[in-house]
N, C-alpha and C positions, 0 to 999 in steps of 0.2 A: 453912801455906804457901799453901794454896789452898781455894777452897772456894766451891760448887757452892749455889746460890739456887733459889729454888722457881721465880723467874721465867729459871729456863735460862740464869742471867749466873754468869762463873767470875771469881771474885776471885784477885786475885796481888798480895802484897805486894812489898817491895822484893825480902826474904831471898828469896822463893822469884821471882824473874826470870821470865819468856819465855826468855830468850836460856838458862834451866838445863836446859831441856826438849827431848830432840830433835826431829827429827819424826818417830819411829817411839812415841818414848815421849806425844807429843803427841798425834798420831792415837790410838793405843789407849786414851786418854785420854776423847778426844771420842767413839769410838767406843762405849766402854763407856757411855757419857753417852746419845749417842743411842739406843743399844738400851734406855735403861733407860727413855727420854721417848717417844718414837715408836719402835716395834718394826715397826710397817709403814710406816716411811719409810725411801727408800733414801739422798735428798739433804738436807744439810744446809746453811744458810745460816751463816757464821762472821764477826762481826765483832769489831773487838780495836777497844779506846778506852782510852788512856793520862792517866792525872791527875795534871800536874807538882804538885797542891800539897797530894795525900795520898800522890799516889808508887803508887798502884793503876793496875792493868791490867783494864779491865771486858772480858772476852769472851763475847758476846751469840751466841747459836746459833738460827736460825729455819728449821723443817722448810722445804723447797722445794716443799712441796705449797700452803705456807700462801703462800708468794711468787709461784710461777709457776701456781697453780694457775685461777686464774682470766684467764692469759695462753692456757691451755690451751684454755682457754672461746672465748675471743676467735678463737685459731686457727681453730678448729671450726667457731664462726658464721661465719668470712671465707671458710671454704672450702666453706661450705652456702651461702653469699652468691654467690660467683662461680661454681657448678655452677648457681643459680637465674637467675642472668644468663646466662649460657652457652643455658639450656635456653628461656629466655624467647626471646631471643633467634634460637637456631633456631627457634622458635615460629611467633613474627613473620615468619620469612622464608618459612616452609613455608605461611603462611596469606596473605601476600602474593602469592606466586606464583600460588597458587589461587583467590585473591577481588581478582588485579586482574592479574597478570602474562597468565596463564591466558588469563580473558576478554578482553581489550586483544586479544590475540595470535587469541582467535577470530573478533573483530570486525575485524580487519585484514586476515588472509586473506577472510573475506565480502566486503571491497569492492572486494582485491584478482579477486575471479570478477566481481564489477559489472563494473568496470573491463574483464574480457576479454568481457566480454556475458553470461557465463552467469544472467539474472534469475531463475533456478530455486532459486540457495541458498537456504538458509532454517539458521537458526540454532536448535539447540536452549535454550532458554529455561529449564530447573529452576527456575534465585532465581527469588525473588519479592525481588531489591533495586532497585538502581538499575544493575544491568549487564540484569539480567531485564526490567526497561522499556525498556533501551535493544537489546534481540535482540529485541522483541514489535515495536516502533516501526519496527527494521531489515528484518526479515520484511514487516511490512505494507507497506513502504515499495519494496520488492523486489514483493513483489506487483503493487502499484499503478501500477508501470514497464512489469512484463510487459503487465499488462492493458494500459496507455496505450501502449504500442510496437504490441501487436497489434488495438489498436482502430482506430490510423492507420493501421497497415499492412495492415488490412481494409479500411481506408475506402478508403485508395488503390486497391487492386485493383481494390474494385466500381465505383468510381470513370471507370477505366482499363476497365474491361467496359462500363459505360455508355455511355463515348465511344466505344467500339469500335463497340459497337451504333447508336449514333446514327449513327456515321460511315457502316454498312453500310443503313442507313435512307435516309442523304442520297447516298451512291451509287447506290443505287437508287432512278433517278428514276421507280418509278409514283406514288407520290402527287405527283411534281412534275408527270408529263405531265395524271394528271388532271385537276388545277386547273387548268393552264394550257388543256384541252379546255374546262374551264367557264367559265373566263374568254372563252374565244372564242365558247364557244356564247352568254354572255350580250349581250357585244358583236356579235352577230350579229343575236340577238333587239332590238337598239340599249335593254337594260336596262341604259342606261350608269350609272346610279344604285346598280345593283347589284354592277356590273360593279368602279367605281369601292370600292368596301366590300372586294371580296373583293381584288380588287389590293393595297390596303391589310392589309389581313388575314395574305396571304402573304408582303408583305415581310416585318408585324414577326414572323411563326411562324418563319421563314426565319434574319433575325437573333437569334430567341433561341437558337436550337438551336445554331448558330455562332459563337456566342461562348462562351469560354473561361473570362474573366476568375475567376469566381468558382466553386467549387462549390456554394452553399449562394445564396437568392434568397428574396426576400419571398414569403411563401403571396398575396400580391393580384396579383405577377406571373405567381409559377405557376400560379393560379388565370385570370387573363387569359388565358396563352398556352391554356391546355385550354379554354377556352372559342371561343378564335380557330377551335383546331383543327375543334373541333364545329361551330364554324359553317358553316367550308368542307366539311366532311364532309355536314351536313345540305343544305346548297345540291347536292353530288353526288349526294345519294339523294333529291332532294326529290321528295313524292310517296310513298315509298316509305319512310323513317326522320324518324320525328318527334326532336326532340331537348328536353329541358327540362333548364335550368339554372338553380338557385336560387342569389340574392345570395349571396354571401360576408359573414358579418357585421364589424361595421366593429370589434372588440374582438380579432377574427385577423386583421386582414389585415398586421400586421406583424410575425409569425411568420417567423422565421426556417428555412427547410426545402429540402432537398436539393432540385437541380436535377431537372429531370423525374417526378416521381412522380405524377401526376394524368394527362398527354395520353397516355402510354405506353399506361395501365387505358382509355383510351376508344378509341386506339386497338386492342386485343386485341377490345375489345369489338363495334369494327367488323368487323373481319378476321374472328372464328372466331364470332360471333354472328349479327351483322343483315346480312351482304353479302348473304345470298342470301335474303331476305326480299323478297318481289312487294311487299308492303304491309303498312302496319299495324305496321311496325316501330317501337318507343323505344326511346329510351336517356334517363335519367334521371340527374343530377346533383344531390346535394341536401347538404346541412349542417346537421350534431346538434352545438350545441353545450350541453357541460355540467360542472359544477368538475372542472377539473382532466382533462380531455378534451376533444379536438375530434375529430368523424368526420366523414370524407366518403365518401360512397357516392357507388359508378357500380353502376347497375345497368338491366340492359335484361330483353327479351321475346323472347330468341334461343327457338329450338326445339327446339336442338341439344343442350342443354346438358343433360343426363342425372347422375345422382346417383352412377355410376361418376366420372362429369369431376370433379363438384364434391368428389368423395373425393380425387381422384388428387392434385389441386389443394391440399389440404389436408394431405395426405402431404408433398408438397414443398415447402408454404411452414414446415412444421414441422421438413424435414429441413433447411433453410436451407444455412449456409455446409458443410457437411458433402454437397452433392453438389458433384461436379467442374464438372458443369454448370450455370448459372443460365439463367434464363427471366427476362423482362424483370419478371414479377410477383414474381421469388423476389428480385435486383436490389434493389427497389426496399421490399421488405421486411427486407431487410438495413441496407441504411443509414437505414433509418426507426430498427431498434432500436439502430446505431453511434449515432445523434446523439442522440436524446430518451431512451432507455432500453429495457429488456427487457420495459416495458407496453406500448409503442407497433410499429405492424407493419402489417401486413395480414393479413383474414380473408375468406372465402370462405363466401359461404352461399349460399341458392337464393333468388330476389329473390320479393316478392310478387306481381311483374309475370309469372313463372312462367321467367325466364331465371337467369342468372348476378347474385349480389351481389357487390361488393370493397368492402370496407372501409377504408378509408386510418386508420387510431388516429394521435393526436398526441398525446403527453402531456405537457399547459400545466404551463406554474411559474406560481406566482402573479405572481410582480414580470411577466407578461408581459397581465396582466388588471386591474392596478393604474388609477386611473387614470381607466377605462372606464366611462362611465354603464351599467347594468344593461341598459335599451332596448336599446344598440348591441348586445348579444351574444344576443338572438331570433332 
């Protein structure tokens, strides 16, 4: 009636039916079947095929390990697949936040302190990527504000102290009453030829110091005006204060440099050196030029001038912006190194003439030498 194939197929003829078979006698059937083919399979696959024209029932039995068992696989990999997505995923966000959320957010609050003035932040920098260039570049760049905000706002100051000083200069009329004594003593003498030079003289010394316009004036003018001043100075001591002034060479004279630096150094030099000199007194004016330097020396043959002064002196042009008070040599030693740099300044030594040395340093850029036949800069 029935009968059982080495390939796991159940023949049924007519006599013995499907339909004679319950499904308790069925089951124990198949069951007895599959424990005898797989003993460690729990499921079985059952398929029934009918043959109208031998009249046989093929029923085909396939473990479910042998069917689903590489659906099993597939589950497995999908859910190793989507834990690997999942994890990748948080990955990317956890290292986003940190290599770009992060940084973005440090460089934001940084410019947000710009923005309230505080030029002091400074970014810490670890990368070495392209956030770590851009915190080196931000810091530098933060520096270089500070520096440039407090180089103006030193310039202004000494600036605003110099005109203070000039102003207390030009209200105090003794060097106006004196001229104006020599000009009379000259035109008395009827040295109208002399007379006529220094009238000239004090108009334009007069006009440079009173005007405003610029802070900053060619080295031929401010070389001019300190020569003017020397002049009418030597005409009040004449007899009494030699003065020498050497040319200006023609490779500086279009040096760009702070108002008053030069007549200030010959005036001190008058005032606390040669006033009280009977005779025999100098004062000397000279110019070293050389690469990438220019010095001008004033130096006279005061008597006064002791090696405690020329220390004291050297003390405070060293201690510079750092005293509360300036001197018209500390003044004018400061904004020498605002404009040109931390070479350039004044220095103080004991002159060879046996008085007081001042040094004026200028430190040239080449493009300001370009140009200049070698002769002119002797």
């Amino acid at each position: 009636c029935m009968e059982f194939e080495k390939d796991g197929q159940l023949y049924l003829n007519e006599a013995a039916s499907m339909d004679q078979f319950s499904g308790e006698t069925l089951g124990s059937i198949l069951q007895s079947q599959m424990t005898a083919d797989s003993p460690d399979s729990d499921e079985f696959l059952v398929c029934v095929k009918s043959s109208q024209v031998s009249g046989l029932r093929i029923m085909q039995m396939v473990p479910g390990s042998e069917v689903f068992g590489s659906l099993s696989i597939m589950r497995i990999l999908n859910l190793c697949f989507q834990f690997f997505l999942v994890a990748t995923v948080a990955i990317f966000l956890y290292a986003s936040y940190h290599l770009i959320k992060k940084p973005l957010t440090g460089l934001t609050d940084a410019f947000r302190e710009i923005e309230k003035g505080n030029f002091e932040v400074e970014i810490k920098a670890p990368m070495k990527n392209e956030f770590g260039y851009l915190y080196s570049n931000f810091n530098q760049m933060a520096r270089s504000l500070q520096n440039l905000i407090d180089k103006v706002y030193s310039q202004q100051i000494l600036i605003q102290r110099a005109e203070l000083k000039q102003l207390q200069s030009q209200i105090n009329p003794h060097f106006l009453f004196n001229s104006y004594f020599l000009l009379h003593r000259l035109i008395k003498s009827r040295n109208f030829e002399r007379a006529v030079e220094i009238s000239k003289n004090m108009g334009t010394y007069f006009q440079f110091i009173t005007r405003n316009a610029s802070d900053t004036v060619s080295l031929l003018r401010e070389y001019e005006h300190a020569e003017i001043y020397a002049d009418i100075q030597s005409l009040r001591f004449e007899g009494r204060i030699a003065v020498e002034v050497e040319p200006l060479p023609l490779c500086c004279q279009s040096i760009m440099v702070p108002r008053l630096i030069i007549q200030p150094i010959i005036e001190n030099a008058f005032a606390h050196s040669l006033e009280n000199k009977q005779e025999g007194g100098l004062l000397r004016v000279g110019v070293r030029h050389q690469p990438g330097d220019l010095i001008i020396a004033v130096e006279d043959n005061g008597d006064h001038t002791t090696d405690q002064l020329i220390q004291n002196l050297q003390r405070q042009i060293a201690a510079g912006s750092a005293r509360r008070e300036t001197t018209a040599l500390i003044n004018i030693h400061l904004r020498l190194k605002l404009m040109f740099g931390p070479e350039s300044g004044l220095t103080v030594q004991r002159s060879s003439l046996g008085g007081l040395k001042v040094e004026i340093h200028i430190a040239k850029k080449e493009e300001t030498e370009q140009n200049v036949p070698a002769a002119d800069c002797r």
